[in-house]
Structures are given as C-alpha cells and as structure tokens.
Backbone and ligand atoms as CSV (ligand in chain L), in Angstrom:
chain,resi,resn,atom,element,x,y,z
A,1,UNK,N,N,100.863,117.496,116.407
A,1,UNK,CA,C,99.600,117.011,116.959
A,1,UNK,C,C,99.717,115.508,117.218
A,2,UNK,N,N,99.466,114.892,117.868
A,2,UNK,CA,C,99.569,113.674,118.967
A,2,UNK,C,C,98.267,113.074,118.083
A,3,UNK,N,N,98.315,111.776,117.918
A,3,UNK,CA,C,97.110,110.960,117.809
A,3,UNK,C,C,95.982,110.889,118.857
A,4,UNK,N,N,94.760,110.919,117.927
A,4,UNK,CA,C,93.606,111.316,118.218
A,4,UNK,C,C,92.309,110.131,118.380
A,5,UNK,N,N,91.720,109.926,118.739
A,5,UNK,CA,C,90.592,108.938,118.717
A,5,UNK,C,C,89.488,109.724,117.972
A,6,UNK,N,N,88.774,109.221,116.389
A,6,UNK,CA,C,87.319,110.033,116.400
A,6,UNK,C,C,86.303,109.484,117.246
A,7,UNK,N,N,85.708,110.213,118.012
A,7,UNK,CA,C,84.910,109.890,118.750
A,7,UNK,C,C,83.480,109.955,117.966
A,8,UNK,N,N,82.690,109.193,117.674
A,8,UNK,CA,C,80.768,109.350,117.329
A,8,UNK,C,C,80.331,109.012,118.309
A,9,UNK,N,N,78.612,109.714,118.169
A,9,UNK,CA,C,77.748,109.106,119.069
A,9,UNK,C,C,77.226,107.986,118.601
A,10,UNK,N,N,76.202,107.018,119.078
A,10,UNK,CA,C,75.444,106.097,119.422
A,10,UNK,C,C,75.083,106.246,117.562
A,11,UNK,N,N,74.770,107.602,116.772
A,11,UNK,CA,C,74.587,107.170,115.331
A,11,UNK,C,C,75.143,107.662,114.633
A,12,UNK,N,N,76.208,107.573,114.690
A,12,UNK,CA,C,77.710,107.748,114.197
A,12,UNK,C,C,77.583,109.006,113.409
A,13,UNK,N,N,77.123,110.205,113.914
A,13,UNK,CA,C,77.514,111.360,113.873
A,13,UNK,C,C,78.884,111.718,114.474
A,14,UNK,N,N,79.964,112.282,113.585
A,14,UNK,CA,C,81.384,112.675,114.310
A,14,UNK,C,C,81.141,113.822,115.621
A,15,UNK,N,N,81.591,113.461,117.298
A,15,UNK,CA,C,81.780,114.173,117.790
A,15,UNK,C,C,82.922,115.216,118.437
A,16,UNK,N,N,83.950,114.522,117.903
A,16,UNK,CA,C,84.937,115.040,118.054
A,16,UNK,C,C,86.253,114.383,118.393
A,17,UNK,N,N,87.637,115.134,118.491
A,17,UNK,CA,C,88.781,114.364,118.437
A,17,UNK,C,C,89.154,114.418,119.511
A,18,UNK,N,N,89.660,112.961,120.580
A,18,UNK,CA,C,90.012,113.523,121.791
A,18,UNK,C,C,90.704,112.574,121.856
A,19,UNK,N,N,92.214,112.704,122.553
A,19,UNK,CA,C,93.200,111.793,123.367
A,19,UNK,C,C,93.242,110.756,123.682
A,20,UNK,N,N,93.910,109.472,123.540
A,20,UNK,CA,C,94.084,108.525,123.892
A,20,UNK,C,C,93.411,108.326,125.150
A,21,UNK,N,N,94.114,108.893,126.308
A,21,UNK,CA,C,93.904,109.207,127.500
A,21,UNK,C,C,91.944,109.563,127.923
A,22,UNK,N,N,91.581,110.527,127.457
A,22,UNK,CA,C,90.333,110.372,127.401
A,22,UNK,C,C,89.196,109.296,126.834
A,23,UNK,N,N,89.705,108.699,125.305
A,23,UNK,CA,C,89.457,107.659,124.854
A,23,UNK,C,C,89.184,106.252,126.181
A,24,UNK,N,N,90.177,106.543,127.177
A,24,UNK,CA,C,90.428,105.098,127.658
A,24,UNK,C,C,89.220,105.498,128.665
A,25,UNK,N,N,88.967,106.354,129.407
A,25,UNK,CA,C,87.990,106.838,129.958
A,25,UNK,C,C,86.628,106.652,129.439
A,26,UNK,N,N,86.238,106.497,128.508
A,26,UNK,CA,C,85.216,106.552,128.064
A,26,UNK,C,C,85.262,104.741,127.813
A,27,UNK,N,N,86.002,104.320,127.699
A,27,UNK,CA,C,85.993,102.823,127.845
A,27,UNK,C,C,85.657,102.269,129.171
A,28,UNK,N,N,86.537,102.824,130.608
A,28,UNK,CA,C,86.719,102.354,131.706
A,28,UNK,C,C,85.159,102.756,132.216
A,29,UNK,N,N,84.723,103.820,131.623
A,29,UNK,CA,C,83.224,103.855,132.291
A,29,UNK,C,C,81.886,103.285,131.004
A,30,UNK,N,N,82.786,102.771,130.490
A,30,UNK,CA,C,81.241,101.992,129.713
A,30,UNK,C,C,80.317,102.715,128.537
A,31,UNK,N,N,81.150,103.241,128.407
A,31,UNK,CA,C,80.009,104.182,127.641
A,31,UNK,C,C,80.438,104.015,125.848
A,32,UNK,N,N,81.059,103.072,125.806
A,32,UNK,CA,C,81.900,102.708,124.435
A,32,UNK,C,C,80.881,101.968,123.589
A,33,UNK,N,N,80.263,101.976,122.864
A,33,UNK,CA,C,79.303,101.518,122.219
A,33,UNK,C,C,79.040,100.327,121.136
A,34,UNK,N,N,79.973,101.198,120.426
A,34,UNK,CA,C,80.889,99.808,119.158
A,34,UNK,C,C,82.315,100.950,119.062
A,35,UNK,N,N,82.568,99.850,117.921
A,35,UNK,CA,C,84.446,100.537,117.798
A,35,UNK,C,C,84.347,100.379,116.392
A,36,UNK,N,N,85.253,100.863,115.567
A,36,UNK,CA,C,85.509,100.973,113.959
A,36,UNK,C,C,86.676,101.092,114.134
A,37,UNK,N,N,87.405,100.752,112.525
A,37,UNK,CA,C,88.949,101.037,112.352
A,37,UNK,C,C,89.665,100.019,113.620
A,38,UNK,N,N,90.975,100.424,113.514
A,38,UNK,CA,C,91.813,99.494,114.021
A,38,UNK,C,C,92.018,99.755,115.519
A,39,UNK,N,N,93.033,98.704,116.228
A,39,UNK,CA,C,93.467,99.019,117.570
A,39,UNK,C,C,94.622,100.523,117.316
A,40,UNK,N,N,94.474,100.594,118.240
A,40,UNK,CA,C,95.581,102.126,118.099
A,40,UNK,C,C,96.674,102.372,119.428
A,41,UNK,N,N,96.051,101.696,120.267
A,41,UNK,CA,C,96.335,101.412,121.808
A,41,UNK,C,C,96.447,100.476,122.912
A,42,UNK,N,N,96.987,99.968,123.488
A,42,UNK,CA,C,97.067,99.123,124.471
A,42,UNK,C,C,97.219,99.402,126.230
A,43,UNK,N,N,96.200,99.570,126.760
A,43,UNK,CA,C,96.301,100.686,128.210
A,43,UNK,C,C,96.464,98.806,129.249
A,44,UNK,N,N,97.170,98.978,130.301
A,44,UNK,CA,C,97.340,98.243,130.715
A,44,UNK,C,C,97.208,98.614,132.243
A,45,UNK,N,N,96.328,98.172,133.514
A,45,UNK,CA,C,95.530,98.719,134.260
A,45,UNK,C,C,96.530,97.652,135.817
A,46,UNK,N,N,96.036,97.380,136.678
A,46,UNK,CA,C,96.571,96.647,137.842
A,46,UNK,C,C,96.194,95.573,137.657
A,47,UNK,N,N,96.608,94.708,138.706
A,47,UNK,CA,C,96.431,92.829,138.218
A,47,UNK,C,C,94.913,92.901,139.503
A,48,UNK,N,N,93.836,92.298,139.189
A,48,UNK,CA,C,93.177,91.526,139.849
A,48,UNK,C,C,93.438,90.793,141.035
A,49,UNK,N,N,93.661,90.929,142.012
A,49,UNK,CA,C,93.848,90.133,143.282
A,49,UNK,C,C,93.289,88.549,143.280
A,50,UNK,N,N,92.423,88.218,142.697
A,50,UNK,CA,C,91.388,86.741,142.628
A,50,UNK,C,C,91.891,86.343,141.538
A,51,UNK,N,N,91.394,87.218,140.226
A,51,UNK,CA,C,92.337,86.074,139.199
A,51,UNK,C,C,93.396,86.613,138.857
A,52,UNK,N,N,93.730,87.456,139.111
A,52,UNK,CA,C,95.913,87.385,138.985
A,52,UNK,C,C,95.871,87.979,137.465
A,53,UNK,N,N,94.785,88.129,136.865
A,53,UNK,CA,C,94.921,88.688,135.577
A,53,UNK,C,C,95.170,90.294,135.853
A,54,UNK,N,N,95.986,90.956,134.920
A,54,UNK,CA,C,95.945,92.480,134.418
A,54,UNK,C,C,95.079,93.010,133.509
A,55,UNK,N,N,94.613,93.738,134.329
A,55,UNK,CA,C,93.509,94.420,133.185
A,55,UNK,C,C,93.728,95.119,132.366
A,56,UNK,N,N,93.507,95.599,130.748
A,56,UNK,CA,C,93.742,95.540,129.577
A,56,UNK,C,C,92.546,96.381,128.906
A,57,UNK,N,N,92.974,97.617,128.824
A,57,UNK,CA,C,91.774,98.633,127.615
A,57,UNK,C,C,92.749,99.019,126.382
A,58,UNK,N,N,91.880,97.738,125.359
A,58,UNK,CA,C,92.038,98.606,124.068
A,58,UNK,C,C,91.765,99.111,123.285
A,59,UNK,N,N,92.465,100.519,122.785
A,59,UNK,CA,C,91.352,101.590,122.089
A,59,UNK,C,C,91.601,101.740,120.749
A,60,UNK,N,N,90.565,101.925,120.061
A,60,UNK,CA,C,90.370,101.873,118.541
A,60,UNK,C,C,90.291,103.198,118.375
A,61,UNK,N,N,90.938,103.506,116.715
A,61,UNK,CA,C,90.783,104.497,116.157
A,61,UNK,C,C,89.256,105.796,116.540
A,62,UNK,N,N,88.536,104.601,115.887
A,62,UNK,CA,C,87.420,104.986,116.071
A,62,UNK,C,C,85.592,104.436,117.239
A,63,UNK,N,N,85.782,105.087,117.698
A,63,UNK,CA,C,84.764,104.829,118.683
A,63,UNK,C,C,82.746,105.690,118.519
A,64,UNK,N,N,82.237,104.313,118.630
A,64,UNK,CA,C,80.810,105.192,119.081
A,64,UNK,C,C,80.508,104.905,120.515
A,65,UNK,N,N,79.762,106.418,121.241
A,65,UNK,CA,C,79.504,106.769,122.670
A,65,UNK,C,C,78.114,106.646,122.731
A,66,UNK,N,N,77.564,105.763,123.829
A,66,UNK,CA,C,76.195,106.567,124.014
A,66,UNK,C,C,76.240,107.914,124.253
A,67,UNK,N,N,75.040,108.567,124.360
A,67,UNK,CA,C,74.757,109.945,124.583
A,67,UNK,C,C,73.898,110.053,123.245
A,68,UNK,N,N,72.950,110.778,123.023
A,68,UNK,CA,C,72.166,111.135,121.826
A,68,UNK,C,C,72.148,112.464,121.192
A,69,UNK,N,N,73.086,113.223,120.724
A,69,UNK,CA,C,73.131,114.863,120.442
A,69,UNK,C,C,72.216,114.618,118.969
A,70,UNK,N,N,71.148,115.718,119.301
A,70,UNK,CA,C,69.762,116.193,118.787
A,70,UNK,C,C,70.329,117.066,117.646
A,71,UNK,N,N,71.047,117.018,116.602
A,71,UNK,CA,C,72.086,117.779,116.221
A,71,UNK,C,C,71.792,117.607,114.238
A,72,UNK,N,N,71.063,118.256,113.415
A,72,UNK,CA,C,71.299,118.018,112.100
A,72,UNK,C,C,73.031,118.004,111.211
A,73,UNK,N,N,73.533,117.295,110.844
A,73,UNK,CA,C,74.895,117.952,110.208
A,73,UNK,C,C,74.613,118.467,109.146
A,74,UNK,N,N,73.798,118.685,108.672
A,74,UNK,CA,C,73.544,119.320,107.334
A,74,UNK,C,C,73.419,120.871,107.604
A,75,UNK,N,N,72.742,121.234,109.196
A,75,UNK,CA,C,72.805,122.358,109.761
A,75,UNK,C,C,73.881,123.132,110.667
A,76,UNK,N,N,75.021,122.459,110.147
A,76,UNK,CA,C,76.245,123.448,111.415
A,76,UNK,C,C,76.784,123.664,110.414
A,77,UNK,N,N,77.332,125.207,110.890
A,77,UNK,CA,C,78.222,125.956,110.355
A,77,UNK,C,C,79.423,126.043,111.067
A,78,UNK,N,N,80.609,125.156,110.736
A,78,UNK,CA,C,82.016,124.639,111.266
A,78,UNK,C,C,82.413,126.259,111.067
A,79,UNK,N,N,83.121,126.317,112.186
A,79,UNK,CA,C,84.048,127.738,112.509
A,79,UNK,C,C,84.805,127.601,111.560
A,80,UNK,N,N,84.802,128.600,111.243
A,80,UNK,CA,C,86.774,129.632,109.957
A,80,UNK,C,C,87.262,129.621,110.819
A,81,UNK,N,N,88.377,129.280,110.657
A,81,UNK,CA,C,89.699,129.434,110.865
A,81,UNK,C,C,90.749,129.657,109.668
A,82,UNK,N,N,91.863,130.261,109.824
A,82,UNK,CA,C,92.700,130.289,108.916
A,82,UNK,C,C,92.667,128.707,108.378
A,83,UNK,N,N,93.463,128.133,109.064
A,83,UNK,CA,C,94.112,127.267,108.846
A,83,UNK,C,C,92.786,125.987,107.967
A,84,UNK,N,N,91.527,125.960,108.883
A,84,UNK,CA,C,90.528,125.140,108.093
A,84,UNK,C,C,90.553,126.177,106.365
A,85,UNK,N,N,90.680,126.936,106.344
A,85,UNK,CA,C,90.339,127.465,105.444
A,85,UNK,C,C,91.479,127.519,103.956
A,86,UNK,N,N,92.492,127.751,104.673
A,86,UNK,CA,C,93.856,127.104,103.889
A,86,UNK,C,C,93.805,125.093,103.083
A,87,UNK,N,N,93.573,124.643,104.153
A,87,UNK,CA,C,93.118,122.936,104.020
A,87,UNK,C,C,91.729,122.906,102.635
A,88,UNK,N,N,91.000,123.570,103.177
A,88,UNK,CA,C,89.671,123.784,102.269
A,88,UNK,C,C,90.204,123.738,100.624
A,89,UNK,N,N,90.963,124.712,100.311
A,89,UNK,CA,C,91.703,125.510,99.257
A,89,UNK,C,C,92.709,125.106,99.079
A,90,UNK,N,N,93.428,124.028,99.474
A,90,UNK,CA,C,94.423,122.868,99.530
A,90,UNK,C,C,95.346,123.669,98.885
A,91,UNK,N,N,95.713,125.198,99.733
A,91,UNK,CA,C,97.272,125.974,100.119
A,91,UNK,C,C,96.861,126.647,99.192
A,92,UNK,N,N,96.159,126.747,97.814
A,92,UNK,CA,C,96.362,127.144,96.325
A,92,UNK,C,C,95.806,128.814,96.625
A,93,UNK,N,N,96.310,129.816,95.866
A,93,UNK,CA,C,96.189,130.977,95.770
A,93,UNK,C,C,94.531,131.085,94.517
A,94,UNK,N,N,94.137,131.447,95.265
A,94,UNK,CA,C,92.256,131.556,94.129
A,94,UNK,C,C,92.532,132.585,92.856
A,95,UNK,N,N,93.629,132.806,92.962
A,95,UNK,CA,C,93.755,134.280,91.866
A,95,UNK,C,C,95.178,133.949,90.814
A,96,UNK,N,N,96.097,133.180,91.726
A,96,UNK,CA,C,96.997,133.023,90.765
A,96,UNK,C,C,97.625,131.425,90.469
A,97,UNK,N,N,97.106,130.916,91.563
A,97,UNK,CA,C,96.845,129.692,91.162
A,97,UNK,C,C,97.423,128.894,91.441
A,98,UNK,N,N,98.783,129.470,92.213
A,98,UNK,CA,C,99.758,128.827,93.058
A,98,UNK,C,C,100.031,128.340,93.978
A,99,UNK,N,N,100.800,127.127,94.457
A,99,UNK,CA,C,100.669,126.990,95.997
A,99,UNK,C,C,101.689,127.271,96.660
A,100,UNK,N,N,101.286,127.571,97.543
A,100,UNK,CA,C,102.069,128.321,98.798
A,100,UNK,C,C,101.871,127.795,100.141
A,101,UNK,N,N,102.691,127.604,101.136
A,101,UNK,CA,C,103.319,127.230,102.175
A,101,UNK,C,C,102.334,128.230,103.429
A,102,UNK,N,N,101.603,127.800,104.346
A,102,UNK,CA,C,100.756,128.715,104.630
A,102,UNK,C,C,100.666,129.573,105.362
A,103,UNK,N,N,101.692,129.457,105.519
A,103,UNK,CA,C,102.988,131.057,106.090
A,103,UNK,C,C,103.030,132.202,105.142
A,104,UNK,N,N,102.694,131.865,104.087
A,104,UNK,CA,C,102.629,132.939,102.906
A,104,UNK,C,C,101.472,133.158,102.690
A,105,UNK,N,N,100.267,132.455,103.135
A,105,UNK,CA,C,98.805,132.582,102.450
A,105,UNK,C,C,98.370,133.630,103.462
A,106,UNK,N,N,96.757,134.136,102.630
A,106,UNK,CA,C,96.270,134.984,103.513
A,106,UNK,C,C,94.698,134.420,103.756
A,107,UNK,N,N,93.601,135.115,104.817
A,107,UNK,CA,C,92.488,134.692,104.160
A,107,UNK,C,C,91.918,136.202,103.386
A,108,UNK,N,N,91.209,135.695,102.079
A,108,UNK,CA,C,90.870,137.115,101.505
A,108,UNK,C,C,89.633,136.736,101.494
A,109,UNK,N,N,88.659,138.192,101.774
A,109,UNK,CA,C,87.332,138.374,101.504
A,109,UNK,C,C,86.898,138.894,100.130
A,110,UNK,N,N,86.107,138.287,99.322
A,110,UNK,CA,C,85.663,138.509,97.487
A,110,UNK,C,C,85.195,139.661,97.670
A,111,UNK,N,N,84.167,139.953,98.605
A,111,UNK,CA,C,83.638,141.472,98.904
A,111,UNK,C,C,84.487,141.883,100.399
A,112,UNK,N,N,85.165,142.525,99.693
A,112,UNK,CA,C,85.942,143.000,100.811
A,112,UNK,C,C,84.974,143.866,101.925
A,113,UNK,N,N,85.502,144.004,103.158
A,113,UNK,CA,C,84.940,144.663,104.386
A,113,UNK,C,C,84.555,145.966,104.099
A,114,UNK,N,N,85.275,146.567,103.230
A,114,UNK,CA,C,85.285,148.199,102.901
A,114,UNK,C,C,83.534,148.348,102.420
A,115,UNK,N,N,83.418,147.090,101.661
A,115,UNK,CA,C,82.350,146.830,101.125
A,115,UNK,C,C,81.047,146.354,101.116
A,116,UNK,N,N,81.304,146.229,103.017
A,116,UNK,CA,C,80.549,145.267,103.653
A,116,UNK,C,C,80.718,143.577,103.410
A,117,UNK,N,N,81.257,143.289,102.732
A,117,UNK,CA,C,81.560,141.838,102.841
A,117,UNK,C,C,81.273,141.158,104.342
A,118,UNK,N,N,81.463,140.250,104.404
A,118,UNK,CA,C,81.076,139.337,105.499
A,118,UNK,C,C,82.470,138.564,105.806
A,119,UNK,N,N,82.410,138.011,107.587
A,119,UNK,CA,C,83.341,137.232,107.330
A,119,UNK,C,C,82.876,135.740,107.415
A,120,UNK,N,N,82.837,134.807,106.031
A,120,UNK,CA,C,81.812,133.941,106.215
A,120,UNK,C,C,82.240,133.062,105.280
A,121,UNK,N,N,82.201,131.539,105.349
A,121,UNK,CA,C,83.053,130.968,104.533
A,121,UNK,C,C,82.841,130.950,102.698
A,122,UNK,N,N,81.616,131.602,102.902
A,122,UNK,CA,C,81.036,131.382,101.477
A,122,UNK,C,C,81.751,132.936,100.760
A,123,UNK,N,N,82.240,133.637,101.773
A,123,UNK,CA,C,82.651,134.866,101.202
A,123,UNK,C,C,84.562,134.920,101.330
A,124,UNK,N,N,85.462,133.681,101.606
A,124,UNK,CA,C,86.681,134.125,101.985
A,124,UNK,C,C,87.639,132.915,101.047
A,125,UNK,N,N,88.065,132.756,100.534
A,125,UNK,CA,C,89.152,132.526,99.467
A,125,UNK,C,C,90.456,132.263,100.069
A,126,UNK,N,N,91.434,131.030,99.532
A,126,UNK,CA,C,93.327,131.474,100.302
A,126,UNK,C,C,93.824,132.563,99.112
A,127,UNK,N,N,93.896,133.127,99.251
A,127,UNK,CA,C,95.104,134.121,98.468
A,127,UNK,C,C,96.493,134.281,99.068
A,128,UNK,N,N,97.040,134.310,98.343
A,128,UNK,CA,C,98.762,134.649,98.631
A,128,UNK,C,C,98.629,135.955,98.943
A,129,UNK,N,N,99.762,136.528,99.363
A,129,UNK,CA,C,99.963,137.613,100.149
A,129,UNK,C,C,100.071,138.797,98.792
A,130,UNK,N,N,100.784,138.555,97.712
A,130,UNK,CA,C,100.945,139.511,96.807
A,130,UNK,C,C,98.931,139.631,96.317
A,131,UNK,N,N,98.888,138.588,96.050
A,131,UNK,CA,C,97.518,138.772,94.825
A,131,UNK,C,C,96.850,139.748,96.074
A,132,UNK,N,N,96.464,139.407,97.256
A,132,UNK,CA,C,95.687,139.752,98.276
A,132,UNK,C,C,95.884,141.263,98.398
A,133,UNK,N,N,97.114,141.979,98.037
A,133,UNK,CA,C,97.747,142.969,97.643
A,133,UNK,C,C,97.150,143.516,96.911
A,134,UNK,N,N,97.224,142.793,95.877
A,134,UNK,CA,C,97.051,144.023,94.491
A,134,UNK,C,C,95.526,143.604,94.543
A,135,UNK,N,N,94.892,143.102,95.148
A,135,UNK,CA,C,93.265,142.723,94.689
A,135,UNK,C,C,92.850,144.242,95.943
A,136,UNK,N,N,93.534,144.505,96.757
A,136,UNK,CA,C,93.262,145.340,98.007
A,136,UNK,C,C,91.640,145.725,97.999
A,137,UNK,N,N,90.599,146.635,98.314
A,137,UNK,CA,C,89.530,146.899,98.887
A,137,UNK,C,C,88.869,146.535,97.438
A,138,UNK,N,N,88.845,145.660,96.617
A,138,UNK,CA,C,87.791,145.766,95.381
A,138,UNK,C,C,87.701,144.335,95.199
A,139,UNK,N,N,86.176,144.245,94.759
A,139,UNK,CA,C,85.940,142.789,94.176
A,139,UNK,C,C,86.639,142.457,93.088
A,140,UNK,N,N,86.610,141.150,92.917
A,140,UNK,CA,C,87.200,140.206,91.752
A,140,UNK,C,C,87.042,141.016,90.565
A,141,UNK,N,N,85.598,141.595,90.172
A,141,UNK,CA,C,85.592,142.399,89.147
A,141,UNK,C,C,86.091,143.811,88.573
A,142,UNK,N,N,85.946,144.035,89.702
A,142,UNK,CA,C,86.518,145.392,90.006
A,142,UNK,C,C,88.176,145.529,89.912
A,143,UNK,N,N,88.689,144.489,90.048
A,143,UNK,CA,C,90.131,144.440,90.452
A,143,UNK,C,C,90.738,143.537,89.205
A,144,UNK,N,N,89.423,142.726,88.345
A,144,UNK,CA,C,89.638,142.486,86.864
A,144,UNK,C,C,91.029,140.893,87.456
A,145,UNK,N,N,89.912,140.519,88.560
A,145,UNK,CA,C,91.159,139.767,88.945
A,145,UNK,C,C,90.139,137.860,89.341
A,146,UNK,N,N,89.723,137.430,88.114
A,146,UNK,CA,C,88.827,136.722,88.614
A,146,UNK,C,C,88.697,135.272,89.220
A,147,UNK,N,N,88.048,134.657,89.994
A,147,UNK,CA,C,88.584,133.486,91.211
A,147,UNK,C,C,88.761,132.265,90.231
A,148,UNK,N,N,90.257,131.375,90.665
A,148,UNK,CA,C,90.070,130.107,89.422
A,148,UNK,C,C,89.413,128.984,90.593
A,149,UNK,N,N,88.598,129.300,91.696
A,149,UNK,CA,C,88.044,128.031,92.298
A,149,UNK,C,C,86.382,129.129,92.982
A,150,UNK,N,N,85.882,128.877,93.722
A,150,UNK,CA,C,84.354,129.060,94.321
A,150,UNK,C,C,84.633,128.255,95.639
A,151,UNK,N,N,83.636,129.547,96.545
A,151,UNK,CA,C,84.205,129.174,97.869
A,151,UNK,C,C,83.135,128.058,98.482
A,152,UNK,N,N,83.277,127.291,99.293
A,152,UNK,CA,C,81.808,126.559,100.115
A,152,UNK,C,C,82.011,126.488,101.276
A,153,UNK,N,N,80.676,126.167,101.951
A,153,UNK,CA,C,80.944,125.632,103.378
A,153,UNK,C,C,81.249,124.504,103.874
A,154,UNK,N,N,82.378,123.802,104.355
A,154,UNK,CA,C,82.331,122.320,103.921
A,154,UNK,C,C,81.105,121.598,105.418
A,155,UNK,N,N,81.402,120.610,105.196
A,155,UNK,CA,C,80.269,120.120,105.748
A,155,UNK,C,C,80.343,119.597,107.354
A,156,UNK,N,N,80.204,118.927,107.696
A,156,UNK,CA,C,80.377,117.717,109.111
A,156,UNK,C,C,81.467,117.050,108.904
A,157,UNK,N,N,81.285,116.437,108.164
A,157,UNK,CA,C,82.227,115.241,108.281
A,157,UNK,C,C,83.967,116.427,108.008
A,158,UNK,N,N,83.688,116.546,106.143
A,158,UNK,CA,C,84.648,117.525,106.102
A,158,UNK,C,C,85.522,118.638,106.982
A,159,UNK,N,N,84.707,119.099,108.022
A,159,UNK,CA,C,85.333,120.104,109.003
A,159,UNK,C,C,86.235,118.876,109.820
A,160,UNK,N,N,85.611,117.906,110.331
A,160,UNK,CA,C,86.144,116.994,111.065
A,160,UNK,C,C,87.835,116.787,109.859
A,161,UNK,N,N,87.606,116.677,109.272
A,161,UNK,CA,C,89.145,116.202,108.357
A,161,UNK,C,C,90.418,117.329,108.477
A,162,UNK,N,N,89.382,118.717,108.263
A,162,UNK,CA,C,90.183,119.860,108.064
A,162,UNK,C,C,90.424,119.996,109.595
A,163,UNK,N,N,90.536,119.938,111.073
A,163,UNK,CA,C,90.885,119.793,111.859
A,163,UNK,C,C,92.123,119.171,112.713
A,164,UNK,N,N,92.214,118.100,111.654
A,164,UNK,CA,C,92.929,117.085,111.968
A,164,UNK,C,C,94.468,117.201,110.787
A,165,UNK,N,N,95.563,117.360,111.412
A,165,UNK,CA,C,96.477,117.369,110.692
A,165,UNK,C,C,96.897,115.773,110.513
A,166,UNK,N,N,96.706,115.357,111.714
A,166,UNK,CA,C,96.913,113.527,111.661
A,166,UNK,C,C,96.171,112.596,111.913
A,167,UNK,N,N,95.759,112.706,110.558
A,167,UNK,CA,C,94.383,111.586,110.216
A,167,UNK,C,C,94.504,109.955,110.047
A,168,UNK,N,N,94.165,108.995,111.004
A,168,UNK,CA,C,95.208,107.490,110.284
A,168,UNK,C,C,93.960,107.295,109.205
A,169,UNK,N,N,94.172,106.232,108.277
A,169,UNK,CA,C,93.899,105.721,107.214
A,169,UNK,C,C,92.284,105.392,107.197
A,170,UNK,N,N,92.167,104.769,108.652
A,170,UNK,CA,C,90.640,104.055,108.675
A,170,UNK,C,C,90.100,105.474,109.259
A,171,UNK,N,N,90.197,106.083,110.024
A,171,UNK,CA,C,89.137,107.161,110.053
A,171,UNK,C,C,89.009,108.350,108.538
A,172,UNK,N,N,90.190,108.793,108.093
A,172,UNK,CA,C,90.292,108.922,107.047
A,172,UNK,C,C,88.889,108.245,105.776
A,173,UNK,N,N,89.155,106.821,105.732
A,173,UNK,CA,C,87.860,106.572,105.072
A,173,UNK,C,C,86.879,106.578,105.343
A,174,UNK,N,N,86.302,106.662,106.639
A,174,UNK,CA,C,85.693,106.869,107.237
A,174,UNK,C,C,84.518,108.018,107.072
A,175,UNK,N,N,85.635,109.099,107.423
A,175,UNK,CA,C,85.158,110.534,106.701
A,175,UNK,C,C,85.075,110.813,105.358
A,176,UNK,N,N,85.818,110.379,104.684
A,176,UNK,CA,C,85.466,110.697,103.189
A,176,UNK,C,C,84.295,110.301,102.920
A,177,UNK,N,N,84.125,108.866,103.554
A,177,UNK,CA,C,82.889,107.771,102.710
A,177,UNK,C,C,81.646,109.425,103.025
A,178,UNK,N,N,81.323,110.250,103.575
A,178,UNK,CA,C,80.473,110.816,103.770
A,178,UNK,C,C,80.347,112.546,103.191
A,179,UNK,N,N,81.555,112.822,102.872
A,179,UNK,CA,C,81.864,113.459,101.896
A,179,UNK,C,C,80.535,114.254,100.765
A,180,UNK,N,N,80.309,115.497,100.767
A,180,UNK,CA,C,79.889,115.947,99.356
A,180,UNK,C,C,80.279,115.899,98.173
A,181,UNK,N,N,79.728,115.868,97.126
A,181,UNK,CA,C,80.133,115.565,95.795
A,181,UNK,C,C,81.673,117.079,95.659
A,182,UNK,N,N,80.968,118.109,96.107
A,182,UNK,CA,C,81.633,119.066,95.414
A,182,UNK,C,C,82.964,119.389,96.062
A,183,UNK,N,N,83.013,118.504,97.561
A,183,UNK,CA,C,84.201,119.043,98.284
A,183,UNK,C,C,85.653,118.498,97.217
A,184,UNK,N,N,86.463,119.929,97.539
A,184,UNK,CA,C,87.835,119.633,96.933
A,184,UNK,C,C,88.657,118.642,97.819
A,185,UNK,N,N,88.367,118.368,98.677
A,185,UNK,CA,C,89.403,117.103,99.151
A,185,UNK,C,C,89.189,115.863,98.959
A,186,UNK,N,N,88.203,115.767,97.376
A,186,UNK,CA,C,87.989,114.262,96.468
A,186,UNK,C,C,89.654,114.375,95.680
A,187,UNK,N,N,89.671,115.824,95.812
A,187,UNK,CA,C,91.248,115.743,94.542
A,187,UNK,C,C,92.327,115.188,94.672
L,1,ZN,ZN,ZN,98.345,134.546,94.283
C-alpha cells in the first residue's frame, strides 16, 4: 500500500484515505482548509511566465476539506472485513490464544449461522483455523470452548487505523488521540 493522505472535513471528522495525487487536487482547487502533521510531498507545477517562479504544492500528511458531511461517528457501523477484523484482534486466536499469521486465521461466528448467528462485528471473533474446527456449529458453551477476549465494534476513528496498513506517526496520533477506552489497539 502506497502512502496515503488522511483526509477530514472542515471539523475534523476522518474522511478518508486518498493518494498523493488526489491530495494535490484538492489543494490546486482550494478546498484545503488547514493541514496537520508533517509535509509528506513536494508537487512541483510549470514556471509562471511574469514571475519566472515554479509553482510548488505541498502536501501534508494530514488535511482538512471544506464540505460539511451531516454524519454522527458515534453512529456508523465500519464494514467487516476479514482483514479489519484480524487488526481488531491483533492476529490472536480468541480460543487459544495464539498468534497467527493471517493466512492461518479465520473469521468465526460465537453463534454460529446454523444457529442463526449474525454476521456482525459484535458476533465474529479471529480464530485459527484448528480451534474454528473443533468449535464447528456450537457456541463457546456448548463447545466448552470459552472466548479469552469480547468482541466490539470499533469506532470512527479506529476503523480509519484498521484500514490502513501504512500509517505515518502524526496521523497515527492523530487517530489514537480519539480512540475508546476499551479499544485493543491501546495495547
Ligand atoms: Zn486457536
């Protein structure tokens, strides 16, 4: 994954991660608001005919956009994905406690489907491929197999982290500073 610009709006709600290249766009048309975190970029444009100068966009880690999205973060529910969901559970197997490479992980449902379970983050766990096995169509109790972590939904900011395999330092704090008490990626 290629370095990313976080993009916020106008009140520094995270809107998303987008390209250098787009980044500079959103500069060249004005719509750049303030900047956070460091330079990251140096775009270098044609020389001025009158003053002989070259024009020069540089882009910061982090950027706020006008635009106003009407948007609670306390109210979105960030898509599952494997992989957010692996990050969540930082690789570790919920049953045996191990970590694993996430080529080996699975996602497991606590109430399995057989059972109506849901597929929903409050209901899906990383398990390794064996435990996920032997736990097959039965709950934790049932299968006498019980979780050493509890699942959540992580939040705004948090989804924004679990997205990002290459996070630099200042957006990084960035996102944490906003962080829930209970998320596991304080560990
Ligand atoms: Zn396991």
């Amino acid at each position: 994954m290629s370095l990313k610009v976080l993009k916020l709006s106008a009140q520094g709600l995270p809107q998303s991660w987008i390209s250098l290249e787009h980044a500079v766009l959103h500069y060249a048309s004005g719509e750049v608001r303030w900047e956070a975190g460091a330079q990251v970029a140096l775009f270098r444009g044609g020389t001025n005919a009158i003053t002989g100068l070259v024009s020069e966009i540089r882009v910061n880690s982090i950027i706020g956009t006008k635009g106003v999205p009407n948007i609670n973060p306390f109210d979105l529910r960030p898509g599952l994905t494997n992989e957010k969901l692996f990050s969540r559970d930082r690789n570790i197997c919920a049953y045996c406690g191990d970590h694993f490479h996430e080529h080996d992980l699975t996602r497991e449902h606590i109430i399995p489907f057989a059972q109506n379970g849901r597929d929903h983050w409050m209901n899906v766990v990383t398990a390794c491929k064996s435990c996920n096995h032997k736990k097959a169509n039965r709950t934790p109790e049932q299968a006498r197999m019980p979780l050493l972590y509890t699942p959540y939904i992580p939040s705004l900011w948090e989804d924004f982290i679990l997205r990002n395999r290459r996070i630099l330092a200042d957006q990084m704090e960035f996102l944490m500073a906003h962080l829930p008490r209970h998320s596991r990626l304080y560990a």
